[in-house]
Structures are given as C-alpha cells and as structure tokens.
Steps between C-alpha positions, in 0.01 A plus 500: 500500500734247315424319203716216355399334181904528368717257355709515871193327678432250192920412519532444881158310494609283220876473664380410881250202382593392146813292365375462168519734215434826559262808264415862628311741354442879585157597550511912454274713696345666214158504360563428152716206537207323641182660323474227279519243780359172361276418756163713435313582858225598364337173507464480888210538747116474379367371194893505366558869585361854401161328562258701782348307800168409384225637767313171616134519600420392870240192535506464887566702788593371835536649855744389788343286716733578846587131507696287246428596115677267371195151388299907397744619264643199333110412490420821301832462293381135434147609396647741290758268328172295402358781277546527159788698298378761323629633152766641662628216683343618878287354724441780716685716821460418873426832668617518854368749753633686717684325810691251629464161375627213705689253312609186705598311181560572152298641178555313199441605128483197295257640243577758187306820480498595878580845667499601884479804548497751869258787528683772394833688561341724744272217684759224610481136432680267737582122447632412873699109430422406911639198632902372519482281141780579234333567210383686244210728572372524107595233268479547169544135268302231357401200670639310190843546302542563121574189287738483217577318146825324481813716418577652165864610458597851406736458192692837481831564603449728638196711612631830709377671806156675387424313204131425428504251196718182438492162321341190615557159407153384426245763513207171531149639755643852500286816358508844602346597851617176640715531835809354541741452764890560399762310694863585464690247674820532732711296341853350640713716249307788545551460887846472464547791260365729727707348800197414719680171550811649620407571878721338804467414817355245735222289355448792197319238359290398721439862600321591143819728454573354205230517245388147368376396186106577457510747800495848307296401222308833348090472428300743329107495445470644150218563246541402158425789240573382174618212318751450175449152442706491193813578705380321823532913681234608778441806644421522861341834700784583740905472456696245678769615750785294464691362177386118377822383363510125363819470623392508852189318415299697277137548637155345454181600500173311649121569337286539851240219419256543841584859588324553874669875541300789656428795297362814599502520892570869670506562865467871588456786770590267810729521808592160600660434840532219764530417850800401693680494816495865647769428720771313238579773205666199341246266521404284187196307625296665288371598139838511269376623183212736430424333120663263286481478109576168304368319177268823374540774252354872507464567815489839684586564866416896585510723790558221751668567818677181705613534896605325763587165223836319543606470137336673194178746400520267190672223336453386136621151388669364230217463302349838611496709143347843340455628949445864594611592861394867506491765796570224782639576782736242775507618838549387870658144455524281776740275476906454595690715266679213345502276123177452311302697706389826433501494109227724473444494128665144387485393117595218334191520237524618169352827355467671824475851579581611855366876456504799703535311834686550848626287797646558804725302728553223253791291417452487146254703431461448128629177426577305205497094535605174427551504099217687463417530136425852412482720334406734867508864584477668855436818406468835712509325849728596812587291809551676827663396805674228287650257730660296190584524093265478268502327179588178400615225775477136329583363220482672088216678529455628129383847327384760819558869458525676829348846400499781742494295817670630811604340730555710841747314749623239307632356166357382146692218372483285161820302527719260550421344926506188678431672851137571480415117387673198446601466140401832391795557279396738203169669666355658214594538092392735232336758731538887516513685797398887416454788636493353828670562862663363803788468704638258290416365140639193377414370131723262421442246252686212321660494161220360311183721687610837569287737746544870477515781750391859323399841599322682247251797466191282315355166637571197310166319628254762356711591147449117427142516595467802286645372264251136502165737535619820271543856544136586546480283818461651820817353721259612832301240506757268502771672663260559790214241465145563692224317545155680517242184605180516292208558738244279475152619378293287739594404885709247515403141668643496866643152563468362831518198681168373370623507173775244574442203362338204743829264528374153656788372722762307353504127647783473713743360330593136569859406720663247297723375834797360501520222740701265661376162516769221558794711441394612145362825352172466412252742303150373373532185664878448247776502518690829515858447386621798269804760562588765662569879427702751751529853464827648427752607719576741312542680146263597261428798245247727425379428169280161384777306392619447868569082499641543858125346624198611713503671820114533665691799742747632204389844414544716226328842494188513177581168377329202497618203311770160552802595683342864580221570736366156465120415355390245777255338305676505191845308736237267621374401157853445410597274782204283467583505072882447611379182695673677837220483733745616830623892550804542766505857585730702712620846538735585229868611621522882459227768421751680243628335216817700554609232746533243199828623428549352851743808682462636858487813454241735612340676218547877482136585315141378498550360144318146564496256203199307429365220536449577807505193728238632780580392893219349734590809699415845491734848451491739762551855348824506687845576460664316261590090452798352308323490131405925529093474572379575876520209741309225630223416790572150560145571707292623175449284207478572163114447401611471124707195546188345728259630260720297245539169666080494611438544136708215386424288790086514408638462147658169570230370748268596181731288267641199700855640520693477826679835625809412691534844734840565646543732776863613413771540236781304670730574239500916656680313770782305377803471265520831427530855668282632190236306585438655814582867437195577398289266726195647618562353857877608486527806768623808259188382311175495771414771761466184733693365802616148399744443693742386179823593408677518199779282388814657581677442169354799236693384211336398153465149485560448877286236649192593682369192718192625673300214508525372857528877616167596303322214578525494891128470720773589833537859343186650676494798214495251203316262659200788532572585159478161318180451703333770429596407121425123503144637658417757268599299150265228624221735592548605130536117372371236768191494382568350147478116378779474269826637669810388704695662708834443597813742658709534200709368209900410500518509930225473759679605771586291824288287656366744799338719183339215355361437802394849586345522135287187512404658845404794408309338205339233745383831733315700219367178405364451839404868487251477231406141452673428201776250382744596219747243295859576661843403278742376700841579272752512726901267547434161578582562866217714520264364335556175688474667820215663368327153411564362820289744712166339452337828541722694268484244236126503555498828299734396222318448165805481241853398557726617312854294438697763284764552751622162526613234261632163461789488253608301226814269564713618252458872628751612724380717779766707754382354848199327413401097439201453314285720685545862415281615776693901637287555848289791519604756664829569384441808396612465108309457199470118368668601214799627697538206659583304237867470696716676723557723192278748405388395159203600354581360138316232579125602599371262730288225421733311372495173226394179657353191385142349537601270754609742749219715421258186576709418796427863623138503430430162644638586854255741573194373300514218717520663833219777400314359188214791549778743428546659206887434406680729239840488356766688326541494112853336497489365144332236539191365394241538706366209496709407811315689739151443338594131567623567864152615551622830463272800360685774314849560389604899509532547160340737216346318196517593126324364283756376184792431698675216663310176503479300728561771778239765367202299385463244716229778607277340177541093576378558890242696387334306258555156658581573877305804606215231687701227604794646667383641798425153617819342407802461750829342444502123489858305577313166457400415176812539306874400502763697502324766665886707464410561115144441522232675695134393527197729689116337506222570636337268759321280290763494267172626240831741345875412488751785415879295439805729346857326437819702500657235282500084392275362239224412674330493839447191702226451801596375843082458588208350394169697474260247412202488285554839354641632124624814345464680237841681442667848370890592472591835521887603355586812698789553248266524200172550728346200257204355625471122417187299556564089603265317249453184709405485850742445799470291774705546863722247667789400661792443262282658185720647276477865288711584215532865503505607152823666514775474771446846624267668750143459421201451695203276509116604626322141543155606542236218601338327201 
C-alpha cells in the first residue's frame, strides 16, 4: 500500500499548476503531532454526537398492497406529519410490514418528528422505486426554505480552523439558542492566493476551471451558546472548518428569522431497491438515489440496505447538519461505471457521521462534496469492488477525518485534482486521513489548510468523544450505535386505503393559448410581445451560483436548483417575472462537459463532468463512444429528456408561454471537428447503420461540415432514422397548445430536408387528426421556395428571418450588395459565412439599422399577413419590426437594462396589448413614409405613427370628422407624454415632435 502525504507531492503539485509564491509544509505520520488537531469530531451525527438514537413509538402500521404504494404511504406519512409533537419533539413511527412495497413515485418527508421504520432485521422490508423516472425514491426537505436577517460582519482578524467563538459587529436580535448561518466568502485575493485562478487552456474560463468570485463560498448552520455582549464575542455549538481571515473577506454571520428545517426524522430496518432494464447493466432509466438529505438537522439513517440505484444509498445537502448514517449497506448499482454515478455515501452536509457502513462496486464510495462545510467523519466503513477513489472530488471540502475506512480496489484521495471535475483544484482542506487503507492515499492540502495522513494504535474519533462525554461513558453505544424500537402496548392502527383522505378532483387547469391572429402573438385575447430565452449550448457548473442559464434537459445528479437540475415551475415563474414569455430549446452540444475545452480526443476514462447536457436519444449498454460512457440507439429515446420537455410543455400551455422545440443541434455539425466527435448520430458513437462518414481530416480544430451530409431524406438509413425521431418526439409533444416546432438553430439543412420534415410533420398530422404550429427558419432560398408551395406554406405558422439581412450603406460586405441573404444549403454555419474567410469574431446577426430591419419585415408581412414574422436582435430597436407588422424580435429581456431596446415590453403592454392585433401598416396617411411609418386599423378608431428623425410629422390624408386624443412615447428615455389638447387628421396637418429624435405617437379616437 503507498501513502503520500510528503512535502515531494505538496512541491510537484504546487510546481506543475502554480506560478505564484510557493509554502510547503510536512505533515508527519505520527500520532502526537496531530492529537491536538483543532477540529473536534466529536460534534457529528445525532443530536451533535455521543447522543443514542431515541426509540420512536409506532402510530400506524401498513401492509403492501401488490400494486402501487406510493398515494398509501405518503398518505400515512402525511397523516402522521399532521399529529402533534410530543415533549420530545416526535410525532410518531410508520411501521412497515413485511413485503414488498411498490413505489412508482417518490415518498416525501416534509414534516419534523417522523420515523419509517421496516419490520425487523430478520423479517425484510422492501421499498421497490418501479417505473423509468430519475429520482429520488425518499426525499427528505421542507416544502419551504429558511429565511434570514441581513448580514452582520465578523470583525476578527482572524478566526482559525475550529474556532467556536468570535466578535461581531453589532450583536442587535441575537440571544443564545438562536441559529445562525455563517458565510465565509471566496474572495478574489483569496482565489488568487491559493492559485485557483491560475489554470490554462482552452476556454478555462468558461469551463469553471478557474474558480470565480462567490463560487466557493463556505456556509455553516450553527447554534448560538452563549453571548459576551460587552466584547461583542458569541459562542456557537460546533467549530468552523476553515480559517475567516479579514483579509480575504472576513466572514458574516446571518440570525435564521423563519427557520422551516426538519428535526428529528429516522428511517430504519429497510432494503430499498428498484427496477430497471434486465437486459442493459448500464442502464440509468431508473431510480438514482435511494434517499436524499437537505435543510434538516438530527437525523438518523440505520440499517438500510440500497440495490440496483444508479448513484447513492444517501446524499446529504449543504444544509444537511447533526446526520447519522449507521450500519447501511450499497450494493448492486446499475448504472455505467463512469463520473457522478455510483457515490454511494455522498456528503456535502455538515455534522455528518457515515458509520460502520459498506459498498460495493462504487466509484466513490464514500464521498466528500462540493465545499461541504463540515466538520464530517466516515468512520469504520469499507468499499469493495471499488471501481474508483474515494474521498474528495470537487472543490475545498473542509474538516472530514477518514477513520478506518478501506477501500479494496481503489484509492482514497484528499488533494490537489482537476480530472475528476472541472475546477476541482484543492479537493479537500484541514482533514485527517487515519488509520485507513488502500491502494493509494493521497492527502494533500494547500499552505493555509493542511490535511494529514497518520497511522496510529488509538482512534482519534472516539478519544475526542471520550474526551466531550468523560471517562465513565460507555464508547459502545456510540462506537457501535443500536436501535431497539419500543413495542407498543396496544395494536397498532393499520392504515389502508380507506384511511386516505377523500381528494375531490382538481379542475383541470385552464390553457392560456398562444395564438396567432393577424400575424401577432396573442394570449388572453392581448397582445403577446415579450422575449425570448434559449438553453445553452453549453457550459455550466454544479453548484447554485451557475449564471450560464436554464436548461429544461440539463442534468445534474441530486440537485435541483437554477443552472442545475432545473425547478420547472420555479423557471416558469421566472420567465413570466422576467417579462420573457418565449423558451427556444434544443439539444445542448455534448453530454460531457469535458468537451468544453473543445479537443478531439477520445477520452481514456468514464470520468463525465456535470452538468450533464442529456440527448433526445437513448445509450445502449454497448461498447464504448468518443466521450468514455456506452453508446447510442439512435432507435431508443431517452424517456428523461421526453419526460422533461412534456413537463415544461403543460407548464407553458398552463402559463401562456410559447415553447419553441427544435429537433437538432446544428451547431454538432459545423465549424468544428469537436463539435461532432461526440455526436450521438456520429458512427463511433451509435450501434446504428447510418450510412455517414466521418470527415476525413482528424485534426483539432479541423472543420467538420456535416450539414448537407446529415441532413439528407435520399440516405434511406437516415431517412428511417429521422422519421422514426420526428414521429416519436411528436407523439410525446403534438398534443400540446403552446409549442413550435422547427428543424434546428444556426443551419436547417437543404431544401429536400425541409421538405421531407414538413412532410413528415404533415403525415403524423394526418395520422392523428391534429395540426401543430411549424417554424420555418431556414436561408432565404429555402424559405422562399418553401413559401411558394401553397401546400407547404399551408403548414407554416412562424417565419423566421434570422438568416438574412439587409445591410446598412456604410457597411462593407465581401460579395454582397445590400442584401446579405447566404442560400441554404451551403453546408456552413451563418456565422461562418460571414466571407470567404472563416471568421467567427464576428457572431452573426450583425448591426443594422431600423430601416433595413422594417424593409425586411414589411416584405413578408405583406405577402402572408396571418404569419407570425420574427427577427434577429441586430441592435436595433425593435420597434422596426413591431411596425412592419412584425411579432417578436429574438432577443432575451432584462429588466434594468438598455432602454429603449429592453422595455419597450412595458409601453405595448399597457397601451397596445388590445389594439394591435387589428392594426396593419398604413403608407397613406403620412409623408415621408422613408423616416416615418404609420399602421391603423380599418376604421382608423387607433393610429400608431413612429419617426426615425425631423421635428415633426406631416399628413398626406384626410380622415374626416374624427379627433384624437394623443400620447408620445421616447424610446431613449421610455417617457410617456400625454397631448393635453385634442388632435384632429388632415392633409398637410402638421406635428411638432417634441424633440428631433425618434419618438412615437398613439392617436387613440376621442
């Protein structure tokens, strides 16, 4: 077995990553040098440690019915969460029978004071998770988060690793008992002094390898104990992990003001397993973690065995604290052997104890997480069959001790590693590894958070707890912790099925559609004209402070939140609060976030990064594809990524918000050889025929044009194959108000796919009496063949115009005029063809003015005025194509930023949202229709005018008998301005403007 915890490691770590300068210290392998370590364990697990289970009296007893469980057990788990706490702060224990219980969805704790608990160790107690839904099979987390007071600032210099008092700047609303929540920030210096902002390479940034400001921040939920309000010192119940220095910003702490943690839940004596495909031993369409742990404090988890999950027996969240994991047991997983999965016991809590537990076949079996706050302890536990280290894999996880684990097959590593996940750096900091074995042992740690690597003949975890509960205290209870359930003196209540409560039927909930009535959106009967959000491409972290954006297929393994595993309802809410009432979804590039740093290579391991950007398509179980994990079935589809899209789809036909659904990811196609490599569809990737072939240059940063190759209907393999596809995701979708479909984004293909698309469309249509809204985003070429098939344009609902543009005079274009219109087809990228070179400096759209984007708009509002026209965002305003009759510019809206382009969303709304739909453009009524453009409605009841410039507008008609009451709007300064007097309409009637720029004028019938 080797160990390294020496200087020589530290050095060469330090020398291969760092520039800056450099400390090392020696950590000896001796007892004494690290006996008065100044983290104290003892405070971990149950009731803050050296406390025994408590023995819970049963209330309710239930049977397995042979058929789905699931509305009977959350029912009795419901009833009981609606008793009250007794002195002791427990409702009561769920007995389970004997049996298999059938569980097609999940169990949720919500409620304090709850145990579940199997029938005995002898009589077996099975939780089967049936069905193909990732999820977790036992949640454990309230349906509401904590709240906190505002932030009061830690005023010490210093306060070291495993301190439990400090000074506080105001010490207003704080007594003892109160809990608090300590933040130490990750400051820029403090980033830098550690080198975490020293990594290289291609799009480091971008990739999360180097660590940003606010990414790594440190939290701790902490009790205060006593108070010293002379000096402004508290006292708090456990130590903190990691220095607060003021010269890397200090620390604060927050008084919790609506605490909604749970307290006192224990699930115990139960085997928990779940179905999945028989014939795929790498499927992972099924259950991936047994239980998960977040926002609640003394919990235990005993004598629970987990098979047959993808991921973990448990996993305890960040604000998981004062957690017993005792006697559990991870066997059988089903997954592929590759990153985040398999991570049987996986802690990123505080005040955990992992006790006297085993896995087998794991990856990283006892795993330490993303800045997990600690203090934690795996104690006594041994991984067989390890197919990967243990230990700690992101980023500064703070204050473990590793005591008498083994780990058989593998390593156990606390260190210094950007292979296991992107911007892991330093994995783990003040931690001791002791007593423990494996192949290899790694515990590294920087200059300023040592970990330690010792071999000694007492155990550091129980001479600490001896030490906290005295020499009279009997270390067998603790060391190996029982629970004997307390029998209940009179038969317990059997809860059935009758005792569910009656649940009258929800009302269906109403559709708000969005329609298109004379080329506009419409929701409600108003106008719908809002932005637009996309899904990344790419990119993207694992912890909340992800700003790369929402994905509704983006996946990462236990967590739910922005930029992780995304909270539909919660991404809805936002949109509608973010005034962005369209989604544009796609595919994202690559599954592994390896790809970002954009090579060719094929990866030698299994060591996926998440987010994990899921595929429509399914994994076979076979061989091997470019990115490590098994490879695809272009024929099987991946029921999570469906499951994903229905959701949001019902979502936004709930909430009046239009889903734009494209089939493909264009960009796997084009530019670049990296964005193909790992293309499901490319053939070292599927077990399919496909009849495609790969471009003959394998060099990083060769081109990969693949468009006209991928997207041909003559190829009788892929034209089965996209089919089968187009077929099967409108099966899934079809049926739903609010959604759009269209091929793809950045290259349609040639015009003999669009064809065969809106075919294929037009046949399931046929099929099962049903009409969809079809995109049409495609070259100009295209789409104007497109348009001139009656039939085929028949089916076309939106146009979109991104791909072609008029430009500006004083722009000079390589082989264009005025019209920068590349035909579809050509098998490159818009963006490439900016000229002959290849230049992607320069994303395409590109700046215009409002007169070409009129121009643009006009021409096909007036040849299809019931079709919805969209346009680019090309820095303009876009009040162009609102006055062209258009009815959405691509762009995102955010609220604060640049007027006149971002909050024109607020003027159409309040004084547009009615009268729009009737207007259409009018070249009559006003001169100088170059700089001034006019729409009304047919009574001329509402007149819309804007001028690009001039002082005033002048009228080339009469309207007679009829006056106006008048508003300007300034979309520089978005300044409403209401016209006292009332205006009349005529030929040669003149209107000063109030200033010489643009502004616009509603004349609304008096």
């Amino acid at each position: 077995m080797k160990r390294n915890s020496s200087n020589t490691t530290y050095i060469i770590t330090l020398l291969l990553f760092f520039t800056s300068t450099i400390h090392s210290y020696s950590h000896p392998n001796t007892e004494e040098n690290v006996s008065n370590f100044p983290i104290n364990f003892s405070c971990v697990g149950y009731g803050g440690g050296g406390v025994s289970f408590p023995s819970v009296k049963a209330v309710f007893l239930v049977h397995p019915s042979g058929k789905d469980d699931t509305r009977l057990l959350q029912a009795a788990i419901d009833s009981i969460g609606k008793l009250p706490l007794n002195e002791n702060g427990f409702r009561g224990a769920l007995q389970l029978s004997e049996g298999q219980f059938y569980i097609s969805g999940q169990l949720l704790l919500n409620k304090s004071g709850i145990v579940i608990r199997g029938a005995s160790k002898r009589k077996k107690t099975t939780l089967v998770a049936t069905g193909n839904s990732r999820r977790t099979l036992i949640e454990i987390q309230p349906s509401q988060p904590s709240k906190f007071a505002n932030p009061i600032e830690i005023t010490d210099s210093i306060v070291p690793a495993g301190a439990m008092n400090f000074t506080v700047k105001s010490m207003e609303d704080l007594s003892i008992g109160d809990p608090i929540l300590i933040t130490r920030p990750s400051t820029k210096e403090w980033i830098s002094d550690i080198g975490m902002d020293k990594k290289e390479g291609t799009f480091a940034d971008r990739r999360g390898l180097k660590w940003t400001v606010g990414s790594k921040n440190l939290i701790w939920d902490r009790i205060i104990t006593s108070i010293d309000r002379s000096n402004k010192r508290i006292s708090i119940d456990a130590p903190i992990t990691t220095a607060l220095e003021a010269i890397y910003g200090g620390g604060t702490i927050q008084k919790v003001t609506q605490d909604e943690a749970l307290l006192n839940i224990g699930l115990e004596n139960l085997e928990l397993d779940c179905n999945y495909d028989l014939t795929n031993p790498a499927d992972e369409e099924h259950a991936w973690l047994a239980i998960a742990i977040d926002h609640s404090q003394d919990c235990w988890i005993n004598g629970i065995t987990a098979k047959h999950f993808v991921s973990s027996l448990v996993h305890v969240g960040h604000q998981g604290r004062r957690i017993s994991i005792t006697n559990c047991h991870s066997k059988q997983p089903i997954s592929e052997a590759a990153g985040f999965r398999r991570q049987s016991f996986w802690i990123e809590g505080q005040q955990v104890m992992v006790q006297n537990c085993t896995s087998d076949s794991g990856i990283n079996d006892f795993a330490i997480g993303l800045c997990a706050g600690g203090p934690n302890v795996f104690l006594n536990c041994t991984a067989t069959n390890a197919l990967g280290a243990s230990g700690a894999s992101e980023s500064w996880s703070s204050g473990t001790l590793y005591e008498n684990v083994n780990i058989e097959g593998s390593d156990l590593r606390l260190t210094y590693d950007f292979d296991r996940t992107q911007g892991g750096g330093w994995t783990a900091v003040n931690s001791v590894v002791w007593n423990c074995s494996a192949n290899n042992i790694d515990a590294t740690g920087p200059f300023c958070a040592a970990n330690y690597l010792v071999n000694a003949d007492s155990s550091l975890y129980a001479s600490q707890l001896q030490k906290k509960l005295g020499l009279g205290a009997n270390m067998n209870n603790y060391l190996s912790p029982e629970i004997i359930p307390k029998e209940s003196s009179q038969p317990l209540h059997e809860f059935k099925t009758s005792d569910i409560p009656f649940l009258n039927k929800q009302l269906e909930q109403i559709i708000q559609a969005v329609e298109i009535v004379n080329g506009r959106f419409i929701k409600n009967g108003k106008l719908l004209w809002s932005g637009i959000v996309s899904d990344p491409l790419w990119k993207g972290q694992t912890s909340t402070n992800s700003k790369v954006g929402s994905s509704i297929t983006g996946f990462v393994p236990g967590k739910v939140g922005h930029g992780l595993t995304e909270d539909l309802p919660w991404l809805v809410n936002n949109l509608l609060e973010s005034e962005n009432c369209f989604y544009n979804s796609y595919p994202g590039l690559w599954y592994d976030r390896r790809r970002d740093d954009h090579t060719i290579a094929k990866r030698n391991n299994k060591n996926v990064w998440a987010p994990f950007f899921e595929m429509p398509w399914l994994r076979s179980g076979q061989g091997q594809a470019w990115d490590g994990l098994s490879k695809f079935d272009l024929t099987k589809y991946n029921p999570w990524y469906f499951d994903r899209c229905k959701e949001f789809a019902e979502l936004c036909d709930h909430n009046g918000i239009l889903l734009i659904y494209n089939f493909y990811n264009t960009h796997n196609l084009l530019e670049y050889l990296t964005h193909w490599v790992d293309y499901p569809w490319r053939p070292a990737n599927n077990i399919n025929e496909t009849g495609l072939q790969d471009p003959p240059t394998p060099e990083p940063w060769a081109r990969a044009h693949m468009g006209n190759q991928f997207y041909d209907p003559t190829n009788p393999e892929l034209r089965k194959l996209h089919h089968a596809y187009i077929f099967h995701t409108l099966d899934v979708l079809g049926n739903h108000t609010n959604i759009a479909f269209k091929v793809g984004t950045q290259y349609a293909g040639p015009l003999n796919f669009q064809r065969f698309f809106m075919e294929t469309i037009h046949e399931w249509e046929v099929l099962h009496d049903k009409n969809v809204k079809l995109v049409l985003a495609a070259g100009k070429n295209v789409t104007d063949s497109i348009l001139a098939d009656s039939e085929l344009a028949s089916q076309v609902d939106i146009i979109d115009t991104r791909y072609w543009q008029y430009r500006s005079e004083d722009v000079s274009f390589s082989s264009c005029d005025k019209l920068w219109a590349p035909p579809g087809g050509s098998n490159r990228s818009f963006r490439e063809m900016v000229g002959d070179a290849f230049i992607l400096q320069s994303d395409y759209p590109f700046p215009t003015s409002e007169k070409n984007m009129y121009r643009l708009v006009r021409e096909y509002h007036d040849q299809f005025p019931q079709k919805a026209i969209v346009t680019a965002y090309n820095d303009v305003s876009p009040i162009a194509t609102l006055m062209a009759g258009g009815a959405q510019v691509l762009m995102q809206y955010n609220k604060g930023s640049r007027p006149g382009h971002i909050s024109f969303y607020a003027f159409v709304n309040n004084y547009l949202s009615t009268a729009l739909t009737n207007l259409t453009p009018n070249d009559e009524l006003l001169e100088n229709q170059g700089e001034n453009w006019c729409m009304t409605d047919a009574e001329n009841q509402t007149i819309l005018l804007y001028s690009l410039k001039g002082n005033s507008f002048t009228f080339s008609k009469n309207i007679p008998h009829k006056s106006y009451s008048g508003i300007w709007y300034d979309p520089i300064t978005e300044r409403v301005v209401p016209i006292k007097d009332k205006i009349s309409v005529g030929k040669g009637i003149k209107i000063q403007k109030p200033t010489k720029h643009n502004w616009m004028l509603l004349l609304l019938e008096a």
